[in-house]
N, C-alpha and C positions, 0 to 999 in steps of 0.2 A: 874386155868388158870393164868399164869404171865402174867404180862405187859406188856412184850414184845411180848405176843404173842396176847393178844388184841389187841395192837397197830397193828401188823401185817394183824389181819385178819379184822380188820374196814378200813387198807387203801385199803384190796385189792377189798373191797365194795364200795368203790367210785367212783362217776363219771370221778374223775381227774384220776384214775386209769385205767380203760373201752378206756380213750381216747390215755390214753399213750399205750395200747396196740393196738387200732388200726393203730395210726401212727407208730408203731413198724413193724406191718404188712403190709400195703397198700404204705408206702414209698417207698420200692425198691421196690412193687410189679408196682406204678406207672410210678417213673421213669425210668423203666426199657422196657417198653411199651412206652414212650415218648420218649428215645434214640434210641427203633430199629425203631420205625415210620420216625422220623427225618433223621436219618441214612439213608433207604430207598431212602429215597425223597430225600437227596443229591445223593447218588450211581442215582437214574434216569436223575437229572437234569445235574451232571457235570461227571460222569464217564463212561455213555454210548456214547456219543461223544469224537471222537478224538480232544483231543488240537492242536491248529494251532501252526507248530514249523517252524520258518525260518532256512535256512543253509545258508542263504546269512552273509559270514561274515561282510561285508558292514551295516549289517542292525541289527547286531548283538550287543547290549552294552555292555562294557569291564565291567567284574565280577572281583570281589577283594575275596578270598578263603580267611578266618582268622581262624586259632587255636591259643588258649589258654593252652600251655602245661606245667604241673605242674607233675615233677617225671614220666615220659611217655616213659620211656626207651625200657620196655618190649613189647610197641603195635606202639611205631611214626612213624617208619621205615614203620610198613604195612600200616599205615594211609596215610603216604607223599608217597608210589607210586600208592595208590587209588585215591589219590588226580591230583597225575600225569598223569594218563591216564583217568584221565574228559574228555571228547570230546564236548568240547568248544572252538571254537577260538581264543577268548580274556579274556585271564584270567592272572590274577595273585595269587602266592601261597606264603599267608605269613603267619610264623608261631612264637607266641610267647613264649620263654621261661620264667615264670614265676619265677623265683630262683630259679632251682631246683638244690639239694643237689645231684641229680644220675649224670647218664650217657648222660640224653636228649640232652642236646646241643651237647654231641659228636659225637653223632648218625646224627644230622642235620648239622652238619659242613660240612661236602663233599656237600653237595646236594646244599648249600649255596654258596660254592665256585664255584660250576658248571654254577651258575645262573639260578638251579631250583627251588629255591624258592627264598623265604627275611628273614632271620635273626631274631630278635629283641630279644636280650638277656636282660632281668632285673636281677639286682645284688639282689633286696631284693625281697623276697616273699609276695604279696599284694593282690591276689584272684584274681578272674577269671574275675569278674568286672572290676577291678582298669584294669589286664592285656589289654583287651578289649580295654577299654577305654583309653588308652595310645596310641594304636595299630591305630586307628580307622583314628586320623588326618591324618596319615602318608599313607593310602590305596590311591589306583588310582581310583579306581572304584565306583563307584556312588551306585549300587548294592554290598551289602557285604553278603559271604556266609559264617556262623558261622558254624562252627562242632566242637565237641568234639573232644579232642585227639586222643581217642579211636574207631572212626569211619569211616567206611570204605565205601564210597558213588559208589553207578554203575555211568558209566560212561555216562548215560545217563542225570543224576540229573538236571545240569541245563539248559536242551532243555526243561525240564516242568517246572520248576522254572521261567523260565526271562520272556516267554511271560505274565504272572503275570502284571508286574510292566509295562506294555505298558499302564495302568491304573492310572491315574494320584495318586489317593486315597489308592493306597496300599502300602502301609508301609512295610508289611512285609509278608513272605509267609512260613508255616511251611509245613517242610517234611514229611515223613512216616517211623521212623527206625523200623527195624525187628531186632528180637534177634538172633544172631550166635551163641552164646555161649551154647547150649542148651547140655553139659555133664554132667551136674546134673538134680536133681529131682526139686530143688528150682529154679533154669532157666525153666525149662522146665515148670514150674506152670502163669511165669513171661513172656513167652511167648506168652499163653494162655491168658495173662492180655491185654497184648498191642492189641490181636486182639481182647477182647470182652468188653475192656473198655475203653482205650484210642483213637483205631481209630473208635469204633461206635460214642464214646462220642465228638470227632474232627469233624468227620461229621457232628452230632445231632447239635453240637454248630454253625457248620456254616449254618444252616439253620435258627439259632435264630438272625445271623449278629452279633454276638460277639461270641470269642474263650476265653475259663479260660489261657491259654498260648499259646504260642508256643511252641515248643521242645526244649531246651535246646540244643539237640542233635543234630539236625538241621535243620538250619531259614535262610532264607535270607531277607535283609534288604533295606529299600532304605535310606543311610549313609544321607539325608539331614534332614530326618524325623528321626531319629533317635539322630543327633544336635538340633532337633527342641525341641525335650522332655528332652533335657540333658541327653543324652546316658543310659549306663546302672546303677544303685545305686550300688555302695559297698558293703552299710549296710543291703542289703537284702539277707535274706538265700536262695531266690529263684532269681537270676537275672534276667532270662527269663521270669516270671510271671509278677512280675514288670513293665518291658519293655513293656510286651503285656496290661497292661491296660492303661500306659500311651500313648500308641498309640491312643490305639482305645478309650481314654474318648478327647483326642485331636480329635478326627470324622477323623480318619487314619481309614485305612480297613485292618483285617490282614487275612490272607487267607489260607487253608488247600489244599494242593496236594499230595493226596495218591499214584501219579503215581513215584513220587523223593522219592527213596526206596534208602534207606541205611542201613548198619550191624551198630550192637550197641552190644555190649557186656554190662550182667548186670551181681549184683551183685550173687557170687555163695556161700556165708556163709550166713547164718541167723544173724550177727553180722553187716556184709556191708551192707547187705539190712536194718538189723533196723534202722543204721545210716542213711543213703538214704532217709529214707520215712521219719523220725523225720524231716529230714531239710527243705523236699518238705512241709509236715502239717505244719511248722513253719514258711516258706516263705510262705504259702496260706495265715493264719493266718495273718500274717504282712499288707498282701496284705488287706487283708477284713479289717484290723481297719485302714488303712492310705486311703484309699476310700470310707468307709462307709455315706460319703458327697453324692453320687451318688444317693440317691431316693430325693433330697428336689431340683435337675435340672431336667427339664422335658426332656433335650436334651440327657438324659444321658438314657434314658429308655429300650433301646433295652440292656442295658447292665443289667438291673435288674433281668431277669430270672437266667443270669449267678452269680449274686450276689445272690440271694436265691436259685437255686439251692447248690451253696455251702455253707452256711448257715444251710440247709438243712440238707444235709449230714454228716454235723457235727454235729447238737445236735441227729440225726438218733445214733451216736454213740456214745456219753453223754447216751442216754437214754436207750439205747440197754444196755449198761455196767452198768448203776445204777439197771435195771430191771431184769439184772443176780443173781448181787451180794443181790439184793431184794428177789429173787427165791431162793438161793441156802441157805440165813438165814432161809427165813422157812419153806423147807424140812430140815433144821437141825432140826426146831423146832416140827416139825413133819404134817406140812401144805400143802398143795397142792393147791395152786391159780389159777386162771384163766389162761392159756399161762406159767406155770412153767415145765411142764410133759418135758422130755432129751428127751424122745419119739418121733420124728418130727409129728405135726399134719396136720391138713389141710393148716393149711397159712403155715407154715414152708415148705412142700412140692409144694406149687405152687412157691413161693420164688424159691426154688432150681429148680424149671423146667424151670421159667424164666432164669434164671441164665446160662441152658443150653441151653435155644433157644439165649440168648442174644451172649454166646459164639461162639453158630452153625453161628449166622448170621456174627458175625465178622470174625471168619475164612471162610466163602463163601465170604463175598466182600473183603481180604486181600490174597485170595487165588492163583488171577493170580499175584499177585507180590513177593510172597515168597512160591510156591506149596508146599515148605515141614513144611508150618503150620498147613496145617489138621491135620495134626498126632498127633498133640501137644493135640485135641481132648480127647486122648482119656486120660490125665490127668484132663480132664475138673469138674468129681465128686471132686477133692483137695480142687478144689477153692471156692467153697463157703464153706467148712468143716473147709478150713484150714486159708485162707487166707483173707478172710473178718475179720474171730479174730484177725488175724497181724495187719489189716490196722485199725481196730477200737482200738484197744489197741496203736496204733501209735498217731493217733489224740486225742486221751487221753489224752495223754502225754503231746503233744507237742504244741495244741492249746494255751493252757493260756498265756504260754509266748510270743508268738506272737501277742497274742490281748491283754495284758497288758504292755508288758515292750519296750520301747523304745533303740533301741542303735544303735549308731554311730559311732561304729566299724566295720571293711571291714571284712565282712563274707570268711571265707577262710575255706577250705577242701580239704579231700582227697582223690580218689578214687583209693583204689586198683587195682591192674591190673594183670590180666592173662598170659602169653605168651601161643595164639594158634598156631595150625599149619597153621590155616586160618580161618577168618573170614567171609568169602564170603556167598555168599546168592544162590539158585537156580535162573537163569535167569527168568525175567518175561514171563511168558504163559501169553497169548492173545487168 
């Protein structure tokens, strides 16, 4: 017997061994059972009651709409007349062009000159940050509503959005995007994500009294608490993450309303998506070593499950990826360990059935605001096969450098863009 294969099979007899395969198992088996519970008990507490929406425009406060648009030729047009037929009486629509080398500002020149929206052209390219943040003094409205370029909001958005901020403590209020883009197989998987991971896990979070972010996609904001924390960072690869914990460790409230539904288009190659997730794991990353001051203030507590849950999930996938490439050396070697068998066992099949009750339960409460998400169902077997390997093989990668290296460089990127025929949603069923 070689060495190597001693070595092999006296680690796979240890106690350090027994316990890394339980945490391998019972991790997503728990928190998976802890997000649809949580999840639950917000859908009873705030989505079975109608929110109180005024129409008095009198009593209504003037919203400031911002985009940040970088190379946005192919989707601004559909975005600024979504943006147009908001049904809000005090609003303004400003949109920034970040230097972009296309078409964009040609496309928002008429619209500009009309007086439907505001301008702000920048000569250099600076990220979405910097753009933001340049944008922000210049708004009317006290309330700012961030969207993506690429996003296409019902017109209903900010009649749930603004009664929010009648609360002095809220900072900020995240919305609920639904994916349009759903002509491939890799949307279609990424669909299925947003309902049985992001909006269980939005909810779950807001039953803990802290959110891990907002949406990117889209937030609205109250512009003075937003000054309060020094707006958005640059140097972060996730700006929106960022922004949401410097709210809420300032004791700001940020808020999730799944009822402010908007289209999102995501990435459709395997190549934009890898890029996507590397930035989101490396803005998390950033995020957890420039706060990890958070357990030695007591005032900071409510935010700690949110810090070890993602802590969590990360070495979940460190240890998942060392305990493969552990397994797959010795069945070369000609070994079979504990939890090595490709065969799915018992924990591996409760895993996956979780996975499909977590999914069922997100598209039931995501259902009357996008109906044509059930269907996405029935890709639901992909995603724990296919897509959990993506996302752990992402934070692989990506982690180290955000919890080791420092920079003071304004994160800038790119996202590719589609031309649809339309990006619209099914209207909501009630």
């Amino acid at each position: 017997m070689s060495f190597l294969t001693t070595l092999l099979n006296w680690f796979a007899g240890t106690t350090l061994y027994q316990l890394i395969i339980v945490f391998i198992a019972l991790y997503p088996i728990l928190s998976s059972i802890v997000w649809m519970l949580d999840a639950a008990m917000f859908y009873r507490r705030n989505e079975r009651k109608p929110l109180p929406i005024s129409t008095d425009p009198k009593s209504t406060p003037f919203v400031s709409i911002l985009v940040a648009a970088y190379c946005e030729e192919l989707v601004i047009r559909q975005t600024v007349e979504a943006l147009l037929a908001i049904d809000y009486p005090r609003k303004e629509i400003v949109i920034v062009d970040d230097g972009s080398p296309d078409g964009t500002s040609k496309v928002l020149e008429p619209y500009a000159r009309e007086g439907k929206i505001r301008l702000i052209r920048k000569l250099r390219n600076e990220g979405k940050a910097m753009a933001l943040n340049d944008a922000i003094p210049l708004l009317r409205g006290e309330i700012v509503l961030i969207l993506d370029a690429d996003i296409q909001p019902r017109p209903d958005v900010l009649k749930y959005i603004v009664p929010h901020f009648e609360f002095a403590r809220v900072a900020a209020v995240t919305g609920n995007p639904q994916v349009s883009n759903t002509r491939t197989l890799l949307a279609k998987v990424q669909a299925s994500e947003f309902a049985s991971i992001v909006s269980v896990l939005r909810r779950a979070q807001r039953v803990w009294g802290r959110v891990l972010t907002v949406s990117g996609a889209v937030a609205a904001f109250r512009k003075s608490a937003m000054v309060d924390v020094g707006l958005f960072d640059p140097e972060m690869a996730t700006e929106d993450i960022a922004l949401s914990w410097k709210l809420q460790l300032r004791f700001y409230d940020v808020r999730y309303e799944p009822r402010a539904v908007v289209a999102m288009q995501v990435p459709e190659t395997f190549g934009s998506l890898w890029r996507q997730r590397r930035r989101w794991a490396l803005g998390l990353a950033q995020v957890l070593r420039r706060n990890a001051w958070i357990f030695r203030d007591w005032r900071t507590r409510r935010f700690w499950p949110v810090y070890i849950d993602a802590c969590l999930s990360i070495l979940w996938g460190y240890t998942l990826t060392t305990m493969v490439g552990f397994w797959a050396l010795s069945y070369a070697m000609g070994l079979e360990p504990l939890g090595a068998s490709p065969v799915p066992n018992f924990w591996g099949m409760v895993i996956a059935s979780l996975s499909l009750v977590q999914l069922w339960l997100g598209v039931w409460l995501d259902r009357r605001y996008n109906p044509g998400v059930t269907k996405y169902y029935l890709w639901a077997p992909i995603y724990p096969l296919f897509y959990w390997g993506l996302m752990v093989l992402v934070t692989v990668w990506s982690t180290p450098r955000g919890l080791l290296t420092a920079t003071r460089q304004p994160a800038k990127w790119h996202t590719p863009r589609v031309a649809v025929g339309q990006g619209s949603l099914p209207e909501e069923s009630i």
